[in-house]
C-alpha positions as CSV (number, residue, x, y, z in Angstrom):
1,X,-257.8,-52.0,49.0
2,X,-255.6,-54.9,49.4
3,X,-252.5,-54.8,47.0
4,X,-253.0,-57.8,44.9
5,X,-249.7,-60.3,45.7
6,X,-247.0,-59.8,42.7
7,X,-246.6,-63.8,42.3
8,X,-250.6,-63.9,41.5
9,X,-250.6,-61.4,39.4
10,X,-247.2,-63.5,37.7
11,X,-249.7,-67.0,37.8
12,X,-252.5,-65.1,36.1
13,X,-250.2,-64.0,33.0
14,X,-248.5,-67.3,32.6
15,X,-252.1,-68.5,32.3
16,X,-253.0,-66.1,29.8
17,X,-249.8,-66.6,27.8
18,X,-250.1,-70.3,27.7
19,X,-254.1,-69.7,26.9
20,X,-253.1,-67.8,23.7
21,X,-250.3,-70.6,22.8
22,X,-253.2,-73.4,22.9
23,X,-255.1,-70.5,20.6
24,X,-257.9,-70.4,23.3
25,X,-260.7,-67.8,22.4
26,X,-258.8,-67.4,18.5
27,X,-262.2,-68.5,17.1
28,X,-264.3,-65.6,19.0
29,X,-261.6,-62.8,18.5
30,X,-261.0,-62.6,15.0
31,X,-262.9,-59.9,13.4
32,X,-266.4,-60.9,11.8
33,X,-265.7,-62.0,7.9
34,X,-262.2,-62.5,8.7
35,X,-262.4,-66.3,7.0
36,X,-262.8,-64.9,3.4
37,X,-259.4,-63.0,3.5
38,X,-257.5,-65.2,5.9
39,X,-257.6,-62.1,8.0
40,X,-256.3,-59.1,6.6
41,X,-256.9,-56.0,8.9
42,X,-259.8,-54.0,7.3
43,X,-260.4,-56.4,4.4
44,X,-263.3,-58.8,6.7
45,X,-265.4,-55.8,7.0
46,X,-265.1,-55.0,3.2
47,X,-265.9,-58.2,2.3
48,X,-269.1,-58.3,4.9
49,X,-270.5,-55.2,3.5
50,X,-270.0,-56.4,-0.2
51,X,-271.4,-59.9,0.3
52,X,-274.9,-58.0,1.9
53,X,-274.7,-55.7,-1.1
54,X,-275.1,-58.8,-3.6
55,X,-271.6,-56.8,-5.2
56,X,-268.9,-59.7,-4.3
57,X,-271.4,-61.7,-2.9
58,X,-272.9,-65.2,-4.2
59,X,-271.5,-65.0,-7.2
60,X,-268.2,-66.4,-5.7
61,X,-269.8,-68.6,-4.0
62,X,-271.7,-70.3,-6.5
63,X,-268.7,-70.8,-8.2
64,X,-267.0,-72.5,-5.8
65,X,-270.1,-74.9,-5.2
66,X,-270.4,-75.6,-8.9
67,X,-266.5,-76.5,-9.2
68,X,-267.0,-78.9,-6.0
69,X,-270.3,-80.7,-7.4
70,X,-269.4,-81.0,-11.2
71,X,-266.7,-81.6,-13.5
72,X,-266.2,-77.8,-14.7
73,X,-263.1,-79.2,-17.3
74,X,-263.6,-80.9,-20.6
75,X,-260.7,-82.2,-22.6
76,X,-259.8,-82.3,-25.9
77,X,-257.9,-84.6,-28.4
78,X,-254.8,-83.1,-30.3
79,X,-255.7,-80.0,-33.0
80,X,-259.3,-81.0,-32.2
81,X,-262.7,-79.4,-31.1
82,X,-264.6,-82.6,-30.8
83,X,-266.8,-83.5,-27.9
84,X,-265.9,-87.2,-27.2
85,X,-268.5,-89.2,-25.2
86,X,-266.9,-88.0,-21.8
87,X,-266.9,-84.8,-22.7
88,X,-270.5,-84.9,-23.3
89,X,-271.4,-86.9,-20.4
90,X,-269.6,-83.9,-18.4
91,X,-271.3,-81.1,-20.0
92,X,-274.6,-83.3,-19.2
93,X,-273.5,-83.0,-15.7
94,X,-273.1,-79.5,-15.9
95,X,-276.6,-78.7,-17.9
96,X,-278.4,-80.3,-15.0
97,X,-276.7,-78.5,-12.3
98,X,-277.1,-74.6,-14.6
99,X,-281.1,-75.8,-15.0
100,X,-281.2,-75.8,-11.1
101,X,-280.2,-71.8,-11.4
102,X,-282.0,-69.9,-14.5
103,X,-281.2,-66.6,-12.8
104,X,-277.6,-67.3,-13.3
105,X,-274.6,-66.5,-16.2
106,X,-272.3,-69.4,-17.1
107,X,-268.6,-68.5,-19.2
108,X,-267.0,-71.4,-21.0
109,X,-263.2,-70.4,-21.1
110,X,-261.5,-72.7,-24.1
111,X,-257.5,-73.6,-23.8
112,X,-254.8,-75.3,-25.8
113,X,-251.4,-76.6,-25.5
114,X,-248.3,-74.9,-26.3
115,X,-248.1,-76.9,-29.7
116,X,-248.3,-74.0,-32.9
117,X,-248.5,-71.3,-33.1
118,X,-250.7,-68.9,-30.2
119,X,-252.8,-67.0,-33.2
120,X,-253.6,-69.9,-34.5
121,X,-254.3,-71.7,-30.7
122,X,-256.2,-68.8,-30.1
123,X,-258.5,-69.6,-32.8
124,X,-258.7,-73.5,-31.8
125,X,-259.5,-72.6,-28.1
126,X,-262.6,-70.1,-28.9
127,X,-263.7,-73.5,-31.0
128,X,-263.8,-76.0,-28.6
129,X,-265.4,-73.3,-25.7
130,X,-268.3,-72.6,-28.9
131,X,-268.6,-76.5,-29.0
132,X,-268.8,-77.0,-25.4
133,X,-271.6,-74.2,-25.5
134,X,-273.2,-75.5,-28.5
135,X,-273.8,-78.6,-26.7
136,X,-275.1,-77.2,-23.5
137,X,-277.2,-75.3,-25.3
138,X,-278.7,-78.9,-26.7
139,X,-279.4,-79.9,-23.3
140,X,-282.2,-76.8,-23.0
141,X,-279.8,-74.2,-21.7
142,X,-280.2,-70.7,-23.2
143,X,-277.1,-69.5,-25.3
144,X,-278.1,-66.1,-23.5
145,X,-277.1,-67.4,-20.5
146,X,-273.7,-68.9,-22.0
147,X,-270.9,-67.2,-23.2
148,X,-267.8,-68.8,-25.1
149,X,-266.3,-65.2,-26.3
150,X,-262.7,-65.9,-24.5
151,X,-260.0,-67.7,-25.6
152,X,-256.9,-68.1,-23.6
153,X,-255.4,-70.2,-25.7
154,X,-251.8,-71.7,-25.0
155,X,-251.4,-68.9,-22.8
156,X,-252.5,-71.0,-19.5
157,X,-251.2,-74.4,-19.6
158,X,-251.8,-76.7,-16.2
159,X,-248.6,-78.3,-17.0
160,X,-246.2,-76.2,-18.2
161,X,-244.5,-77.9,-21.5
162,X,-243.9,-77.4,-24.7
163,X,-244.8,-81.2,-25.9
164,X,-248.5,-82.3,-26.8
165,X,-250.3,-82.3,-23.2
166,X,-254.2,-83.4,-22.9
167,X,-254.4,-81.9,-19.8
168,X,-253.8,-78.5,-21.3
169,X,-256.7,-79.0,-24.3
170,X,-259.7,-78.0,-22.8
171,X,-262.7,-76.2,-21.9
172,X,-263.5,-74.6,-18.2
173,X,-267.0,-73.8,-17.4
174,X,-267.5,-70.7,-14.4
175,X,-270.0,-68.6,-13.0
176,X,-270.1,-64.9,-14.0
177,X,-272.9,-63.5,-12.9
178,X,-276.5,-62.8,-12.4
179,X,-279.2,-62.7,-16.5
180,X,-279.9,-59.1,-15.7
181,X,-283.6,-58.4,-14.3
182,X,-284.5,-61.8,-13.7
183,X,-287.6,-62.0,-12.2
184,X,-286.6,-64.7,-9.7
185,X,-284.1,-62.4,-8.6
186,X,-285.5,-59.2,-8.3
187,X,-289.0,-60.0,-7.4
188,X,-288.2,-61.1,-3.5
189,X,-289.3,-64.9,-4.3
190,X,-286.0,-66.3,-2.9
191,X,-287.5,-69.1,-1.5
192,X,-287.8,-70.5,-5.0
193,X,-283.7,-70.3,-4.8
194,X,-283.2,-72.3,-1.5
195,X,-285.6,-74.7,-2.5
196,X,-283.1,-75.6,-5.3
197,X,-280.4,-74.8,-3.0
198,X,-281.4,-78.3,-1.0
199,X,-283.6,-79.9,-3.1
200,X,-283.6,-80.1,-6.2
201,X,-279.9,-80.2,-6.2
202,X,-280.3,-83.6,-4.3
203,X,-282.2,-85.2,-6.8
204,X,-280.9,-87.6,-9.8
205,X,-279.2,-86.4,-12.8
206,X,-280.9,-86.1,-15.7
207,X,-280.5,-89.1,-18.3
208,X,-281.2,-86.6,-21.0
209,X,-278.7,-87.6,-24.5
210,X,-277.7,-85.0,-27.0
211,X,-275.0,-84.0,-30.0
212,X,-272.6,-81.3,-30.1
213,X,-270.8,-79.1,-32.3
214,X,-267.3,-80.6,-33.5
215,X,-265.0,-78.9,-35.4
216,X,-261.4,-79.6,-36.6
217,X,-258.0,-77.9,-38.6
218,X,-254.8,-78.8,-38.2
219,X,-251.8,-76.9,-37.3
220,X,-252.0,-76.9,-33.2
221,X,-252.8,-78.3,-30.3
């Protein structure tokens, strides 16, 4: 066998070297799943083998879809529980989108500023997440499906201050899960799901109107 000359073999791994600079081939050597974890060693596989169990799965990324289509934030006014009229035209937004998906749990997480006291915040925030589920529940959503049973308070501002912030008086709406034994779900019909998947979910918002639950007390915000 002919010995290969030294300064082609020196050509071939300058090649190679300036191959992995342009990141040739990075797209086709990562491992399989390795875009959920940003590549962890391991973690890819984990994730693959969770997502085809249905245990980590849609869940997550039904989540993110419904955060990208709808408004999942309402805000409030200071010390207040009431739904104005954008509030309400959000949580219209977000009763159409949960009507495209009857198999699936909805949480409605409710927030204050840092103004008073945190038992008392406590108290306001579990008000305005029951008001934001009072009213999606007027728009034909079951209150079985919703859930407005934690508060965080003034414990999770979005701008961290101490003086009355709107920002930080709100509701947030997120996926939790699947209504256990739903027969959509468990009866191998998932056609019915993709059909809504890219369908339905291109068609009109509804016009449907409806009231809400208000509530107010002073002493925070």
């Amino acid at each position: 066998m002919r010995a290969i000359p030294k300064i082609l073999l020196g050509s071939v791994a300058l090649l190679a070297l300036a191959a992995c600079d342009r990141g040739v081939g990075s797209s086709w050597t990562q491992e399989a799943g390795a875009f959920i974890d940003e590549g962890n060693f391991g973690n890819p596989t984990m994730n693959n083998i969770l997502v085809q169990n249905g245990d980590r799965d849609f869940t997550i990324a039904l989540q993110q879809r419904f955060a990208n289509e709808v408004p999942d934030t309402i805000n409030f006014e200071f010390d207040s529980a009431v739904l104005d009229a954008n509030a309400q035209a959000i949580l219209r937004q977000q009763a159409d989108w949960i009507r495209q998906f009857p198999e699936v749990r909805f949480r409605v997480y409710g927030h204050t500023d840092l103004v008073g006291s945190n038992a008392y915040n406590q108290g306001l925030g579990l008000r305005r997440a029951r008001a934001a589920v009072a009213y999606l529940s007027s728009q034909g959503i079951s209150r079985s499906r919703l859930e407005a049973v934690a508060s965080f308070g003034e414990t999770r501002p979005v701008v961290p201050t101490a003086e009355p912030e709107r920002r930080n008086r709100r509701t947030v709406t997120e996926v939790t899960g699947f209504v256990a034994r739903h027969p959509t779900v468990l009866d191998g019909k998932y056609a019915q799901i993709i059909y809504r998947d890219y369908v339905q979910s291109a068609q009109a918002a509804s016009a449907t109107e409806g009231g809400g639950l208000a509530a107010i007390e002073g002493g925070g915000g």
